[in-house]
N, CA, C, O and CB atoms as a CASP TS submission, in Angstrom:
PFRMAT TS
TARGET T0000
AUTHOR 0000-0000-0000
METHOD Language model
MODEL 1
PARENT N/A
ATOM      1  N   UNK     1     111.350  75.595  97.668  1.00  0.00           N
ATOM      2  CA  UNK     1     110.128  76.398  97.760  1.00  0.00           C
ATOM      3  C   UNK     1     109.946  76.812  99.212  1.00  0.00           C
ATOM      4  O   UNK     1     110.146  76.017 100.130  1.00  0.00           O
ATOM      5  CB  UNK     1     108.874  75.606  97.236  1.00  0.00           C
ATOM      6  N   UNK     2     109.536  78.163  99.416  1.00  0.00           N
ATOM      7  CA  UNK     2     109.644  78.381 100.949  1.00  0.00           C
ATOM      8  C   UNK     2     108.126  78.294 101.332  1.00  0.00           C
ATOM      9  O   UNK     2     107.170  78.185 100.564  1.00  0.00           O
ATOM     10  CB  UNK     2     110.399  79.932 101.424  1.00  0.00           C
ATOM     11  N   UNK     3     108.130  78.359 102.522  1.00  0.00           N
ATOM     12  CA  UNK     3     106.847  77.870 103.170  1.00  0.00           C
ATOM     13  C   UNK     3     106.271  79.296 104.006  1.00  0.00           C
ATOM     14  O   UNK     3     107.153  80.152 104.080  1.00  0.00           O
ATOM     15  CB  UNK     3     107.208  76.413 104.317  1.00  0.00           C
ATOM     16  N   UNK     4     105.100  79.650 104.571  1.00  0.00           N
ATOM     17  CA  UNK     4     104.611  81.030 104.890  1.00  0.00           C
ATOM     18  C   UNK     4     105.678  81.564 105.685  1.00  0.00           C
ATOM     19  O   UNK     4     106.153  82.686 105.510  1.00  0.00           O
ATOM     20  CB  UNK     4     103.216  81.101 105.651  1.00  0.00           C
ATOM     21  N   UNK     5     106.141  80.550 106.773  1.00  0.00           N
ATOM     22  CA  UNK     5     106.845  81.622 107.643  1.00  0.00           C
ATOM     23  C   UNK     5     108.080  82.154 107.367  1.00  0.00           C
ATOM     24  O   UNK     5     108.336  83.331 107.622  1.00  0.00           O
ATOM     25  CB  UNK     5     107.020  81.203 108.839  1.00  0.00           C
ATOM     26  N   UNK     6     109.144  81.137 106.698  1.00  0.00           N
ATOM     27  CA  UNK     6     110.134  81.945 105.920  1.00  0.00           C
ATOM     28  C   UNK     6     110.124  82.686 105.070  1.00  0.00           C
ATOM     29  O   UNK     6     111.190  83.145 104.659  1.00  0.00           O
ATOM     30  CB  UNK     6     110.764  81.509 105.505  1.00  0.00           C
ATOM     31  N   UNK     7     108.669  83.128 104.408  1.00  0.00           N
ATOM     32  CA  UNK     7     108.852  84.427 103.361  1.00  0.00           C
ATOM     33  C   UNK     7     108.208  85.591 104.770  1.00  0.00           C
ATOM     34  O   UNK     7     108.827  86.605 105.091  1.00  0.00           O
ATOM     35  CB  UNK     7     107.527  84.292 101.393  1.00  0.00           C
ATOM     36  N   UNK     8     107.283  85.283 105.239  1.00  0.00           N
ATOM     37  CA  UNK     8     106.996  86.239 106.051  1.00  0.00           C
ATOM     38  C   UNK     8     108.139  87.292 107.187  1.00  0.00           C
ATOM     39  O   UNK     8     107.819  88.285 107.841  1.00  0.00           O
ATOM     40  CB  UNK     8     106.081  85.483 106.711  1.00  0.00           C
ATOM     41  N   UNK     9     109.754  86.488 107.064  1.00  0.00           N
ATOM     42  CA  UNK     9     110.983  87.231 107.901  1.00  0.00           C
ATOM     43  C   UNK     9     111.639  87.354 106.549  1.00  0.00           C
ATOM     44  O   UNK     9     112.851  87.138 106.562  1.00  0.00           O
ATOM     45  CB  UNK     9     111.971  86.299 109.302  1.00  0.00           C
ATOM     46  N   UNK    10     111.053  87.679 105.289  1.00  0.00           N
ATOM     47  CA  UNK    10     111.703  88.312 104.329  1.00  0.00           C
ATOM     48  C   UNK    10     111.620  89.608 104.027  1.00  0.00           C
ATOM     49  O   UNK    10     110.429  89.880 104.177  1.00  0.00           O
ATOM     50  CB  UNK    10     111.502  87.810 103.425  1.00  0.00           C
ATOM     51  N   UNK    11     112.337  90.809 103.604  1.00  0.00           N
ATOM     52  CA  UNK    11     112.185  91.882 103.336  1.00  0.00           C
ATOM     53  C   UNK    11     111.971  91.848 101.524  1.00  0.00           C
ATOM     54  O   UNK    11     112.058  92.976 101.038  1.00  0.00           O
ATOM     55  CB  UNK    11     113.354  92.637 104.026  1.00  0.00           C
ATOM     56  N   UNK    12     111.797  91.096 100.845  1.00  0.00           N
ATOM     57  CA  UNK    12     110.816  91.300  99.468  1.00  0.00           C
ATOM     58  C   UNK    12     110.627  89.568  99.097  1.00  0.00           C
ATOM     59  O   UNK    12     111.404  88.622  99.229  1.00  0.00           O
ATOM     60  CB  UNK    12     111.794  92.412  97.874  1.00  0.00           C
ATOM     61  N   UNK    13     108.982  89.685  98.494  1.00  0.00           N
ATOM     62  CA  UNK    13     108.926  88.369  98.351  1.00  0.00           C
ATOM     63  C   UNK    13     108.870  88.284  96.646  1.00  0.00           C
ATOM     64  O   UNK    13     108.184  88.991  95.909  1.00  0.00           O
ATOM     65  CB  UNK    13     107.623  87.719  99.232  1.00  0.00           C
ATOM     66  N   UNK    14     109.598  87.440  96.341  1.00  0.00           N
ATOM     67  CA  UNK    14     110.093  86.473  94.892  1.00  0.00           C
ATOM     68  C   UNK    14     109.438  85.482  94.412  1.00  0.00           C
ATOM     69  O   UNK    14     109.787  84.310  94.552  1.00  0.00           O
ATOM     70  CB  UNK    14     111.294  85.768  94.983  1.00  0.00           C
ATOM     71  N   UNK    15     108.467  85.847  93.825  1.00  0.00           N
ATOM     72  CA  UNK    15     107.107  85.010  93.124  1.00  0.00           C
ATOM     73  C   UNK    15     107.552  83.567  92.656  1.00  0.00           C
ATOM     74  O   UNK    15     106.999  82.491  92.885  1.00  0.00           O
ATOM     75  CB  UNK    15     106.457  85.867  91.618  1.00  0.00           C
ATOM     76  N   UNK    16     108.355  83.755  92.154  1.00  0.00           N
ATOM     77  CA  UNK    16     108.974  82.427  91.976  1.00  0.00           C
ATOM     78  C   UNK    16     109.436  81.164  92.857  1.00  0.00           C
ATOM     79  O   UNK    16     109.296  79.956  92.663  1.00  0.00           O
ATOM     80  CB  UNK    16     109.890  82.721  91.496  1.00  0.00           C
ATOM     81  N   UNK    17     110.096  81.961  93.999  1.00  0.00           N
ATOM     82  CA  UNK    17     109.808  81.156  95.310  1.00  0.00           C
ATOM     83  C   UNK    17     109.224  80.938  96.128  1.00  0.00           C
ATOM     84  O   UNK    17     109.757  80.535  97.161  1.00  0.00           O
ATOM     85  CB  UNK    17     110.177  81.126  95.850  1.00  0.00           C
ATOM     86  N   UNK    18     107.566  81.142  96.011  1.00  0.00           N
ATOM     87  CA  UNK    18     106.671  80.728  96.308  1.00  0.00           C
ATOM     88  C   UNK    18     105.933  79.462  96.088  1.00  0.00           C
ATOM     89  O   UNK    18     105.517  79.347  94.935  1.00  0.00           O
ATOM     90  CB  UNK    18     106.291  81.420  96.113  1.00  0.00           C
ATOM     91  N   UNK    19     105.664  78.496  96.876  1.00  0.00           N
ATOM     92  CA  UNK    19     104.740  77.782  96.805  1.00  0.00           C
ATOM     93  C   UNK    19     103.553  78.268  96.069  1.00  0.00           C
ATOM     94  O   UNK    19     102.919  79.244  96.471  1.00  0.00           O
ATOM     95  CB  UNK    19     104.531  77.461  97.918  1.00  0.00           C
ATOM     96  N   UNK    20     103.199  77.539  94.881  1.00  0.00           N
ATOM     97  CA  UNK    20     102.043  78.456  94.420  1.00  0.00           C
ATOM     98  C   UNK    20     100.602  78.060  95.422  1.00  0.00           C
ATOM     99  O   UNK    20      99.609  78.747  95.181  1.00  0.00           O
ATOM    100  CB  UNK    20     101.735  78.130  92.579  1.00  0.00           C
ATOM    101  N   UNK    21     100.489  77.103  96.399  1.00  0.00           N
ATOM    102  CA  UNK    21      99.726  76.510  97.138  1.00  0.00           C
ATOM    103  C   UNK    21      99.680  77.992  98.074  1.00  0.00           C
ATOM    104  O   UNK    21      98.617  78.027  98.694  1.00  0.00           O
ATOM    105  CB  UNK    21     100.280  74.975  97.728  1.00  0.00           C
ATOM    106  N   UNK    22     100.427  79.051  98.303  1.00  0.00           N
ATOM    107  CA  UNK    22     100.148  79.931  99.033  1.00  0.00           C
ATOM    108  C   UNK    22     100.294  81.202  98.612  1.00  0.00           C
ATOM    109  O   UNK    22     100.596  82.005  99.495  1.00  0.00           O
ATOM    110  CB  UNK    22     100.666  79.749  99.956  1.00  0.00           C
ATOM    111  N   UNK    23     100.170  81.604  97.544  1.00  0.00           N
ATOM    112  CA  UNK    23      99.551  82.548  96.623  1.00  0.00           C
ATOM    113  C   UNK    23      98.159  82.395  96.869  1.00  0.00           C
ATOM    114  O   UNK    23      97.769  81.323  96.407  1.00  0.00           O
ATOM    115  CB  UNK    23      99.898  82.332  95.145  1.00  0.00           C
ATOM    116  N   UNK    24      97.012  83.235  97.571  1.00  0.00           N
ATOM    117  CA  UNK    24      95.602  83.350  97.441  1.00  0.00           C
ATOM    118  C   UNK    24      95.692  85.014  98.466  1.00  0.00           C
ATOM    119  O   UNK    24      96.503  85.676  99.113  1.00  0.00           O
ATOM    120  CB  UNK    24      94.557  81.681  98.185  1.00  0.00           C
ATOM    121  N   UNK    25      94.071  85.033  97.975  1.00  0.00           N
ATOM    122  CA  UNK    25      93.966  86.294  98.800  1.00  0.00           C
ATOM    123  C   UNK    25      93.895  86.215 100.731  1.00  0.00           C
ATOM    124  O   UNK    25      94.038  87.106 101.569  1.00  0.00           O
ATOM    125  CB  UNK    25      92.489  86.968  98.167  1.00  0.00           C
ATOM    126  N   UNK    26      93.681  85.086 100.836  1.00  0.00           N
ATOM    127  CA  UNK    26      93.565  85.098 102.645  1.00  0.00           C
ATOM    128  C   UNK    26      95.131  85.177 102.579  1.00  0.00           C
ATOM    129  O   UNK    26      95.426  86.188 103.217  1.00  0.00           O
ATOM    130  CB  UNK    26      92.736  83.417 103.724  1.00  0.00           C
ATOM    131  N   UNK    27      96.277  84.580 102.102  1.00  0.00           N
ATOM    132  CA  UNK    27      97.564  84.298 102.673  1.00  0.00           C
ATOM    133  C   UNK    27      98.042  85.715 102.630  1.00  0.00           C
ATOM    134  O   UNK    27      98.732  86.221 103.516  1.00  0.00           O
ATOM    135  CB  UNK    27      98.500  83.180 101.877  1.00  0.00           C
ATOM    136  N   UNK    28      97.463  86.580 101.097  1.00  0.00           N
ATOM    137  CA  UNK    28      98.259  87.843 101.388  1.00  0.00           C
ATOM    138  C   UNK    28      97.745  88.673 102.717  1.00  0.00           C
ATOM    139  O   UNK    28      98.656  89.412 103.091  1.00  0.00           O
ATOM    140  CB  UNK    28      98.152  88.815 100.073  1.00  0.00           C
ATOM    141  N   UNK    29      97.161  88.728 103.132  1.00  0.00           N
ATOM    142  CA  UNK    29      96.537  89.212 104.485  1.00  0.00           C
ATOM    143  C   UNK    29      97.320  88.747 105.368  1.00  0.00           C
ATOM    144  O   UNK    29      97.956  89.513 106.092  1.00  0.00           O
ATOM    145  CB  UNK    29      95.144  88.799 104.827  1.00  0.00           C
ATOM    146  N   UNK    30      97.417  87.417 105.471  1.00  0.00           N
ATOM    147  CA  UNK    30      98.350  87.102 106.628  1.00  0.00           C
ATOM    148  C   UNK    30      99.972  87.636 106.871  1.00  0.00           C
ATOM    149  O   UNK    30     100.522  88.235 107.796  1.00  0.00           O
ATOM    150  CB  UNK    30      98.408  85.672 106.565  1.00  0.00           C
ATOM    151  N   UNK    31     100.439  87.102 105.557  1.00  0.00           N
ATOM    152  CA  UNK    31     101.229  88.671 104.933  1.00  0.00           C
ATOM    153  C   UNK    31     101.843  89.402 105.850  1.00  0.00           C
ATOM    154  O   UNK    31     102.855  89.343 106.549  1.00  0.00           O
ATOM    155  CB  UNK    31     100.240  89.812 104.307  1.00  0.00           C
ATOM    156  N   UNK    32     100.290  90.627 105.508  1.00  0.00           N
ATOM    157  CA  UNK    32     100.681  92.005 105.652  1.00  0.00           C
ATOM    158  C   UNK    32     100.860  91.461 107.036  1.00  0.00           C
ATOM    159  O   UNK    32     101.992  91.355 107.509  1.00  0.00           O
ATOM    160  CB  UNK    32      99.648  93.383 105.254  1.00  0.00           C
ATOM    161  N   UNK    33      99.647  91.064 107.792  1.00  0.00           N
ATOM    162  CA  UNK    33     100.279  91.244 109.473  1.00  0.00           C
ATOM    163  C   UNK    33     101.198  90.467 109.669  1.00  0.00           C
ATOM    164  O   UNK    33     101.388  90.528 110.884  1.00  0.00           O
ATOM    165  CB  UNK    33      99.359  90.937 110.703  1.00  0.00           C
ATOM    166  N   UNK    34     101.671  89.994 109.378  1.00  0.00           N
ATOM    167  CA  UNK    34     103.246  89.508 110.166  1.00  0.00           C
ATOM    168  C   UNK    34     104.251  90.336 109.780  1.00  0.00           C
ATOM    169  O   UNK    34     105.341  90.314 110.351  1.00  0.00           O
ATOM    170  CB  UNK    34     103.869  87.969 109.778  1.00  0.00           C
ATOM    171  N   UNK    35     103.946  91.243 108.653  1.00  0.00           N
ATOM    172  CA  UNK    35     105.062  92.232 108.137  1.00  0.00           C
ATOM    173  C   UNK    35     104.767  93.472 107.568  1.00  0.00           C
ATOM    174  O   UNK    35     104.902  93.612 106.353  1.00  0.00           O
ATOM    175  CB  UNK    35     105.811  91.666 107.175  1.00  0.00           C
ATOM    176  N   UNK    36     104.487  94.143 108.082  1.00  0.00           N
ATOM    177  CA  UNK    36     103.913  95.957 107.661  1.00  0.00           C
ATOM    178  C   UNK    36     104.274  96.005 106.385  1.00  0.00           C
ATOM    179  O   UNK    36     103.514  96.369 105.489  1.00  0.00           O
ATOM    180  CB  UNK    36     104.730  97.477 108.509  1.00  0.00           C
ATOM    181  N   UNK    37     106.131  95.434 106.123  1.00  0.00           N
ATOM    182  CA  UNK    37     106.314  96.385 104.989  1.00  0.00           C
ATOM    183  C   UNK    37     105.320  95.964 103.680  1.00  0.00           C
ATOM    184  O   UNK    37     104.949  96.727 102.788  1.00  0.00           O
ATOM    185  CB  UNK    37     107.958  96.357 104.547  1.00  0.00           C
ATOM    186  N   UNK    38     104.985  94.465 103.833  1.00  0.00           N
ATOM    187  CA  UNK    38     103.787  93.930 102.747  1.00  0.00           C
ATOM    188  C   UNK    38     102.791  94.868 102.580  1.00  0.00           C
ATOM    189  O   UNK    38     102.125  95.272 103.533  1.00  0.00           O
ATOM    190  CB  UNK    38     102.999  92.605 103.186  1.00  0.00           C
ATOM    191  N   UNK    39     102.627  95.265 101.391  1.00  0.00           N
ATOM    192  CA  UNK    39     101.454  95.950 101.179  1.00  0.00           C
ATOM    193  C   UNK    39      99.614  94.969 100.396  1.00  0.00           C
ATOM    194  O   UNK    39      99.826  94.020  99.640  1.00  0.00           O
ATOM    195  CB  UNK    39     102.216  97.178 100.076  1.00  0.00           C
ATOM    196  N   UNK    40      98.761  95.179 100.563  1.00  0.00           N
ATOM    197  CA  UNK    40      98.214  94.727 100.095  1.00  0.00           C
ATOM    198  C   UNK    40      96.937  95.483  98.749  1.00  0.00           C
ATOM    199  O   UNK    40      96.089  96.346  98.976  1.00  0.00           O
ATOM    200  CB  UNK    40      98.031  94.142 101.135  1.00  0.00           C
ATOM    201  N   UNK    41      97.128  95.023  97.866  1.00  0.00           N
ATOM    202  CA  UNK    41      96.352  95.656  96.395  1.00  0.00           C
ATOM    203  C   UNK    41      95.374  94.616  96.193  1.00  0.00           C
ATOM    204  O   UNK    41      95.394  93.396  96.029  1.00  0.00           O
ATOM    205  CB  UNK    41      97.405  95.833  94.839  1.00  0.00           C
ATOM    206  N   UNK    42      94.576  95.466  96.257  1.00  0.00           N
ATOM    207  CA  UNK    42      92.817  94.224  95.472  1.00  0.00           C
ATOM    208  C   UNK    42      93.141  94.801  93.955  1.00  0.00           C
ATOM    209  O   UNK    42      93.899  95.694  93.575  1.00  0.00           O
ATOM    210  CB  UNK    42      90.281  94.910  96.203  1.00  0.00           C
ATOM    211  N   UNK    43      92.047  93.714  93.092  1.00  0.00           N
ATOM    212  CA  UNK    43      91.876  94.337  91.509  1.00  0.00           C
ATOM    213  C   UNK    43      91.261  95.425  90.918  1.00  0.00           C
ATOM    214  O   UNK    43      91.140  95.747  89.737  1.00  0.00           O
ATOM    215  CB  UNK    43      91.322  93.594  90.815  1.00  0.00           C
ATOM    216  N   UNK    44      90.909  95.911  91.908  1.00  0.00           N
ATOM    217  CA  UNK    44      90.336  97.348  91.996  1.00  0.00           C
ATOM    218  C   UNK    44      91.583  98.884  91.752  1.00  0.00           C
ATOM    219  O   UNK    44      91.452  99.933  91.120  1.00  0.00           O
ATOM    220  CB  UNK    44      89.617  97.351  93.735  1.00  0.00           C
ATOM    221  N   UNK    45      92.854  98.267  92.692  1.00  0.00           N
ATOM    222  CA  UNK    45      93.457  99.717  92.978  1.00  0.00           C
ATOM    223  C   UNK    45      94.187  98.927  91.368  1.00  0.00           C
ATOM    224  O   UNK    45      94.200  99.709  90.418  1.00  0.00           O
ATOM    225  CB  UNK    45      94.633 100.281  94.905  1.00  0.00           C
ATOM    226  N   UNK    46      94.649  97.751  91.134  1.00  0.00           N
ATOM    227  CA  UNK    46      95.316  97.749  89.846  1.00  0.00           C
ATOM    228  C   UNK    46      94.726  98.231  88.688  1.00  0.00           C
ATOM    229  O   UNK    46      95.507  98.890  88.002  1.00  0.00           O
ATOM    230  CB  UNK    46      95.649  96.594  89.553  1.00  0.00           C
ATOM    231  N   UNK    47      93.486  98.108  88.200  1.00  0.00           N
ATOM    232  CA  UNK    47      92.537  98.079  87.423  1.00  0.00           C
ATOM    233  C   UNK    47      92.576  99.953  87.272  1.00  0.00           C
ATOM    234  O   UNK    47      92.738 100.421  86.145  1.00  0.00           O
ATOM    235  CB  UNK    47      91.125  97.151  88.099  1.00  0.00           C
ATOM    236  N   UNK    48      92.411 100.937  88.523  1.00  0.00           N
ATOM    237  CA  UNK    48      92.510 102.732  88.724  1.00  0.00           C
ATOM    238  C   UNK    48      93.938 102.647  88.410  1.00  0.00           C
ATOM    239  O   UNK    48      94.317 103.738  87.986  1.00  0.00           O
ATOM    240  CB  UNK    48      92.112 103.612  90.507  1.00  0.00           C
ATOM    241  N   UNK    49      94.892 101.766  88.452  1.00  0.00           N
ATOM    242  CA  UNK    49      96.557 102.180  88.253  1.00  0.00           C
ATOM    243  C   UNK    49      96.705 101.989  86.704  1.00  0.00           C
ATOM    244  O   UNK    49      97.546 102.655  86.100  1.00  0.00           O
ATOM    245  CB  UNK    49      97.820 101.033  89.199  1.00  0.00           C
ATOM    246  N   UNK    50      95.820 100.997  85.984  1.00  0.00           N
ATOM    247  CA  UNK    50      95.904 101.201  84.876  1.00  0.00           C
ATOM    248  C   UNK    50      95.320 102.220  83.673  1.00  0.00           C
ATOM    249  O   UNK    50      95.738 102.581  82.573  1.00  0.00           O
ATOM    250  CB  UNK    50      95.753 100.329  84.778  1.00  0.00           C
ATOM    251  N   UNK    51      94.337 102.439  84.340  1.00  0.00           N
ATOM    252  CA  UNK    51      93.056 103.622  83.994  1.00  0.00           C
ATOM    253  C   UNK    51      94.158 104.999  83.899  1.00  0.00           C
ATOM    254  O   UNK    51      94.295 105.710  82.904  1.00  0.00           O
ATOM    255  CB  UNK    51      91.519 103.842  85.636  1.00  0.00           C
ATOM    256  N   UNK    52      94.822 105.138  85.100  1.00  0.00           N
ATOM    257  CA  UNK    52      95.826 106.578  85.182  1.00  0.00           C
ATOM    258  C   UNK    52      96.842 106.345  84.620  1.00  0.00           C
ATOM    259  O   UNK    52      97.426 107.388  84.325  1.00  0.00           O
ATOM    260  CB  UNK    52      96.306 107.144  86.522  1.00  0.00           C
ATOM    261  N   UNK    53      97.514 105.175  84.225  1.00  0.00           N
ATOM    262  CA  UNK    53      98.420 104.773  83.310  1.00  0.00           C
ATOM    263  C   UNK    53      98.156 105.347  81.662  1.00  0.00           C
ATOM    264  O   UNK    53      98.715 106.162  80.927  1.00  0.00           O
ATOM    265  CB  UNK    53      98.385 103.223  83.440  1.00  0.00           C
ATOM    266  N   UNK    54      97.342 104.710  81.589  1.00  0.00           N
ATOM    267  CA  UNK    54      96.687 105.004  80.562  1.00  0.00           C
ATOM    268  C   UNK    54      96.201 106.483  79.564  1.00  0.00           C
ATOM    269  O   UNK    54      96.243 106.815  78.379  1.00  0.00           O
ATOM    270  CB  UNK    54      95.862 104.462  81.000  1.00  0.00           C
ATOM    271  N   UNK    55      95.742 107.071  80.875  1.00  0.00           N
ATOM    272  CA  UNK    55      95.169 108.387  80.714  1.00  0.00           C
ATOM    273  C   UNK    55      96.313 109.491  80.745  1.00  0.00           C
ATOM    274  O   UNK    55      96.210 110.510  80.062  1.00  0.00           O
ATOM    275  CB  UNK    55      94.098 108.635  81.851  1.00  0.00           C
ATOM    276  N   UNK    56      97.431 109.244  81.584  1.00  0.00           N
ATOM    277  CA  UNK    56      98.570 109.931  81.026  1.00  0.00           C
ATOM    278  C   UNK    56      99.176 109.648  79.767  1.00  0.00           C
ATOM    279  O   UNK    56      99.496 110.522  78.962  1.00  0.00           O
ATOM    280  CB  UNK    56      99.485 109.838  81.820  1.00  0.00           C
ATOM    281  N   UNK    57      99.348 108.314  79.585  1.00  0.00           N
ATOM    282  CA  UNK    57      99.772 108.053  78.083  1.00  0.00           C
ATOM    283  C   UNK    57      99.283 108.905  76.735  1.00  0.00           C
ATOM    284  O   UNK    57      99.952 109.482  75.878  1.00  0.00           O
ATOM    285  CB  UNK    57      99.327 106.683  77.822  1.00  0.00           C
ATOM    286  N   UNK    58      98.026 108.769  76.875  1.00  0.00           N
ATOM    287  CA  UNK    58      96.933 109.703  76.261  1.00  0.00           C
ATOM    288  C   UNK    58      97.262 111.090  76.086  1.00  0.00           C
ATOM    289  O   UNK    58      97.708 111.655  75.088  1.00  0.00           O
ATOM    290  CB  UNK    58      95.732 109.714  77.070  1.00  0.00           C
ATOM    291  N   UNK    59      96.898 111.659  77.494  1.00  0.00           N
ATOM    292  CA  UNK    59      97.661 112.884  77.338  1.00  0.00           C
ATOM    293  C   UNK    59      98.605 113.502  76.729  1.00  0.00           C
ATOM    294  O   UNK    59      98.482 114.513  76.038  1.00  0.00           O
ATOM    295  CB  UNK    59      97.964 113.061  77.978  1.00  0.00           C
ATOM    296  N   UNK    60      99.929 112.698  77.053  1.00  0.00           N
ATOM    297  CA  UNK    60     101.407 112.940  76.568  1.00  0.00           C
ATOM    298  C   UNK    60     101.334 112.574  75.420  1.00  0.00           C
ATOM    299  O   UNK    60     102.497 112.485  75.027  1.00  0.00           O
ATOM    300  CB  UNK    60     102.552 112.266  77.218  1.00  0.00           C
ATOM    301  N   UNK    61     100.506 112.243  74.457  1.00  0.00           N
ATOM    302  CA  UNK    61     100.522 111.753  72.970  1.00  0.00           C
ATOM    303  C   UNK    61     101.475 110.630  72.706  1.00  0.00           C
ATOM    304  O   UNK    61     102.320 110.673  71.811  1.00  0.00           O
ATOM    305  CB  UNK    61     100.914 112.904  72.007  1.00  0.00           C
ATOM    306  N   UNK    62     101.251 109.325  73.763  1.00  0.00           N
ATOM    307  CA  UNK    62     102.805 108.649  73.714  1.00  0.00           C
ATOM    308  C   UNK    62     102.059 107.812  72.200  1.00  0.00           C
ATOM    309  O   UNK    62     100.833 107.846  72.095  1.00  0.00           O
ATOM    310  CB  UNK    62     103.519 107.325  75.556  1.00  0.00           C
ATOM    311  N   UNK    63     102.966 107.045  71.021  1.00  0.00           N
ATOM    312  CA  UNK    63     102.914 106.266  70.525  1.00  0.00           C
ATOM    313  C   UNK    63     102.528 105.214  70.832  1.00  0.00           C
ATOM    314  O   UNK    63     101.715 104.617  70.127  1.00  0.00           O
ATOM    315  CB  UNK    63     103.537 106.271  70.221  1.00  0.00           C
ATOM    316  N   UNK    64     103.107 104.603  72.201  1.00  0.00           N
ATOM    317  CA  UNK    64     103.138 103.477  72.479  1.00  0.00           C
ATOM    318  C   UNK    64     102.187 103.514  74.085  1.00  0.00           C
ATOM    319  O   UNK    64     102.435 104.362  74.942  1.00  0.00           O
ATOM    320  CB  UNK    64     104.730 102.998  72.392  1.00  0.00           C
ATOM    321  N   UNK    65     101.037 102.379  74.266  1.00  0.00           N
ATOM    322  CA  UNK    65     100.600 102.380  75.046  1.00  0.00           C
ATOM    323  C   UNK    65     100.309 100.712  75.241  1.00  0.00           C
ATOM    324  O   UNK    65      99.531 100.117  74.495  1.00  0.00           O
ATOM    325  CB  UNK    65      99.750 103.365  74.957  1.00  0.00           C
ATOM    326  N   UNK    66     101.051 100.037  76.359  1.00  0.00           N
ATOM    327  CA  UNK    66     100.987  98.703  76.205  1.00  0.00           C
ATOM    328  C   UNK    66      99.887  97.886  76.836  1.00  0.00           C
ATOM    329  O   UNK    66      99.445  98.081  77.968  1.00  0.00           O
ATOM    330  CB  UNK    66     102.109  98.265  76.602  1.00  0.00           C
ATOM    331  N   UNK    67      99.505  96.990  76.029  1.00  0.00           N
ATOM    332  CA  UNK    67      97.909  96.179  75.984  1.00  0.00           C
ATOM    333  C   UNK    67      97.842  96.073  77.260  1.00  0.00           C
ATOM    334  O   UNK    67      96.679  96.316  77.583  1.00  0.00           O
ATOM    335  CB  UNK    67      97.645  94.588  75.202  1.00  0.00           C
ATOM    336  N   UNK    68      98.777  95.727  78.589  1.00  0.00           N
ATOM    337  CA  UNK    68      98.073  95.786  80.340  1.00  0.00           C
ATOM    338  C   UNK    68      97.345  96.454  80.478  1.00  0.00           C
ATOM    339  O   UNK    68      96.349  95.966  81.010  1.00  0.00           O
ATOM    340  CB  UNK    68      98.743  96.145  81.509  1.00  0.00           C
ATOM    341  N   UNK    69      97.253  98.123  80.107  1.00  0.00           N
ATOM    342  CA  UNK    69      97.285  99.339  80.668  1.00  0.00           C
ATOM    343  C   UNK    69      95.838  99.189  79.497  1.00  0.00           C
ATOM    344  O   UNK    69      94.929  99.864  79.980  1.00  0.00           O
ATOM    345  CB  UNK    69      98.867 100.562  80.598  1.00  0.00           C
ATOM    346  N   UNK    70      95.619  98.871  78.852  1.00  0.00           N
ATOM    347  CA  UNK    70      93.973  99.151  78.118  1.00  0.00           C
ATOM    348  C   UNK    70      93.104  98.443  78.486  1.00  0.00           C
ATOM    349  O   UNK    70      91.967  98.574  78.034  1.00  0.00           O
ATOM    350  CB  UNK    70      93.751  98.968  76.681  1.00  0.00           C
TER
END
Protein backbone atom coordinates (compact mmCIF):
# COMPACT_ATOMS: atom_id res chain seq x y z
CA UNK A 1 0.00 0.00 0.00
CA UNK A 2 1.66 3.30 -0.85
CA UNK A 3 1.77 6.08 1.44
CA UNK A 4 0.97 10.08 0.31
CA UNK A 5 4.28 10.80 -0.91
CA UNK A 6 4.89 7.94 -3.22
CA UNK A 7 1.59 8.35 -5.03
CA UNK A 8 2.08 12.05 -5.09
CA UNK A 9 5.67 11.37 -7.72
CA UNK A 10 3.14 9.24 -9.60
CA UNK A 11 1.85 10.15 -12.99
CA UNK A 12 -1.78 8.23 -12.43
CA UNK A 13 -3.09 7.15 -9.19
CA UNK A 14 -4.56 3.33 -8.82
CA UNK A 15 -7.38 3.23 -6.32
CA UNK A 16 -6.51 0.10 -5.37
CA UNK A 17 -3.17 1.06 -4.19
CA UNK A 18 -4.22 3.32 -2.00
CA UNK A 19 -4.32 3.28 1.56
CA UNK A 20 -7.93 3.71 2.03
CA UNK A 21 -6.82 5.80 5.34
CA UNK A 22 -5.93 8.47 2.60
CA UNK A 23 -8.73 8.64 0.34
CA UNK A 24 -10.70 11.89 1.92
CA UNK A 25 -11.35 15.20 0.58
CA UNK A 26 -8.40 17.25 2.43
CA UNK A 27 -5.76 14.50 0.97
CA UNK A 28 -7.14 15.08 -2.56
CA UNK A 29 -6.16 18.74 -2.25
CA UNK A 30 -2.94 17.95 -1.10
CA UNK A 31 -2.84 15.98 -4.22
CA UNK A 32 -3.41 18.45 -6.57
CA UNK A 33 -0.58 20.70 -5.08
CA UNK A 34 2.16 18.51 -5.10
CA UNK A 35 1.08 17.54 -8.67
CA UNK A 36 -0.85 19.81 -11.23
CA UNK A 37 -1.52 16.93 -13.32
CA UNK A 38 -4.18 15.76 -10.32
CA UNK A 39 -7.27 17.18 -11.02
CA UNK A 40 -9.77 17.79 -8.46
CA UNK A 41 -13.93 17.03 -8.87
CA UNK A 42 -16.44 17.81 -5.95
CA UNK A 43 -20.04 15.93 -6.22
CA UNK A 44 -21.32 18.67 -7.81
CA UNK A 45 -19.23 18.65 -11.27
CA UNK A 46 -20.02 14.58 -11.16
CA UNK A 47 -23.62 14.87 -10.37
CA UNK A 48 -23.74 18.06 -13.99
CA UNK A 49 -21.51 15.10 -15.77
CA UNK A 50 -24.24 12.86 -15.18
CA UNK A 51 -27.21 15.21 -15.82
CA UNK A 52 -25.32 15.83 -19.55
CA UNK A 53 -24.74 12.21 -19.75
CA UNK A 54 -27.93 11.62 -19.48
CA UNK A 55 -29.53 14.32 -21.45
CA UNK A 56 -27.59 13.30 -24.49
CA UNK A 57 -28.66 9.79 -24.07
CA UNK A 58 -32.15 11.15 -24.24
CA UNK A 59 -31.64 13.01 -27.08
CA UNK A 60 -29.96 10.35 -29.25
CA UNK A 61 -32.95 8.00 -28.41
CA UNK A 62 -30.27 5.55 -26.92
CA UNK A 63 -32.06 2.28 -25.55
CA UNK A 64 -29.79 1.96 -23.02
CA UNK A 65 -29.13 4.51 -20.33
CA UNK A 66 -27.15 3.15 -17.29
CA UNK A 67 -28.59 3.54 -13.59
CA UNK A 68 -25.09 5.99 -12.61
CA UNK A 69 -26.16 8.46 -15.08
CA UNK A 70 -30.06 8.71 -13.60
Amino acid sequence: ILGIFEITNQKEIIIDDLNPNYITSGLTKIYSAFNEDFIIYDGRVGSALCYLIKQFLIEKKTNFIPTEVL
